[in-house]
C-alpha positions as CSV (number, residue, x, y, z in Angstrom):
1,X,6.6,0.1,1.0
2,X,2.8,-0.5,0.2
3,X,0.6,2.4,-1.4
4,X,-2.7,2.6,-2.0
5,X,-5.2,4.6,-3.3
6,X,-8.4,5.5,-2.0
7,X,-11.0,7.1,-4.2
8,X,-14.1,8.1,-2.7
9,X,-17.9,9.1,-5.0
10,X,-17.8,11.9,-2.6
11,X,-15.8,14.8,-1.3
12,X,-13.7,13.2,1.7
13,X,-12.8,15.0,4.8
14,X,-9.3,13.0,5.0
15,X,-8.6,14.5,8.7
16,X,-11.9,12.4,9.4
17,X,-11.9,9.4,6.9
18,X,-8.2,8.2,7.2
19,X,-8.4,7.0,11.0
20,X,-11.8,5.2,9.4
21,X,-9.9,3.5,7.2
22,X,-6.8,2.8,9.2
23,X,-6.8,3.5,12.6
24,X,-4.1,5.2,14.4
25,X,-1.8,3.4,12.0
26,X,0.8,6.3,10.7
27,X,1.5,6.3,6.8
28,X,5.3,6.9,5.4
29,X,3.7,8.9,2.5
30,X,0.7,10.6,1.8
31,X,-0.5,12.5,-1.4
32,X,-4.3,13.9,-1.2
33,X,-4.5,17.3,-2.8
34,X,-7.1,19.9,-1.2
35,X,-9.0,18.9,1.1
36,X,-12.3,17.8,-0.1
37,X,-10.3,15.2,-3.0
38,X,-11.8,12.7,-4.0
39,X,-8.8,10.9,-4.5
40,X,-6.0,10.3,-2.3
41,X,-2.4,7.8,-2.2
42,X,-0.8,6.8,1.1
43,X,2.2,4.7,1.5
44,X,3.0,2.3,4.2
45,X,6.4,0.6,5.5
46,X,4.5,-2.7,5.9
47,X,1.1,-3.9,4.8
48,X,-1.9,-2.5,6.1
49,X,-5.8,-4.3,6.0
50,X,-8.2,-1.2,5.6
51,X,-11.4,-1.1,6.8
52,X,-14.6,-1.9,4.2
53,X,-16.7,1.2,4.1
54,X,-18.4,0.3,1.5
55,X,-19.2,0.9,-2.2
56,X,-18.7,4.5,-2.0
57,X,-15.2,4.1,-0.6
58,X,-12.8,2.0,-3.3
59,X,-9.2,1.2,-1.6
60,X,-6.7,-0.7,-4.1
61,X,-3.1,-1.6,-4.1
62,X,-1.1,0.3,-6.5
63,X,2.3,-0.4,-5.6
64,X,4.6,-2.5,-3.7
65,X,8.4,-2.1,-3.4
């Protein structure tokens, strides 16, 4: 499973920003608080490449097992 992290310098709407980020893809895992977070983990059964949205989104890699 990959995770990563997205953190965001604004509130996120993660009903709206997710499907930017990876389509229709579905996640096995998904960890993002209140709505409105800034910060948010989703895990993945196989690799994903998320979409660049720029500075103001930051997506890392924190985990792969």
């Amino acid at each position: 499973m990959t995770y990563y992290k997205i953190t965001c310098l604004f509130q996120a709407d993660w009903v709206n920003l997710y499907p930017a980020l990876f389509g229709q893809v579905q996640h096995s895992y998904s960890a993002n608080g209140d709505l409105g977070s800034n910060i948010a983990v989703y895990g993945f059964a196989s690799p994903q490449t998320p979409v660049d949205l720029g500075p103001l989104v930051r997506v890392e890699v924190i985990a792969t097992v």
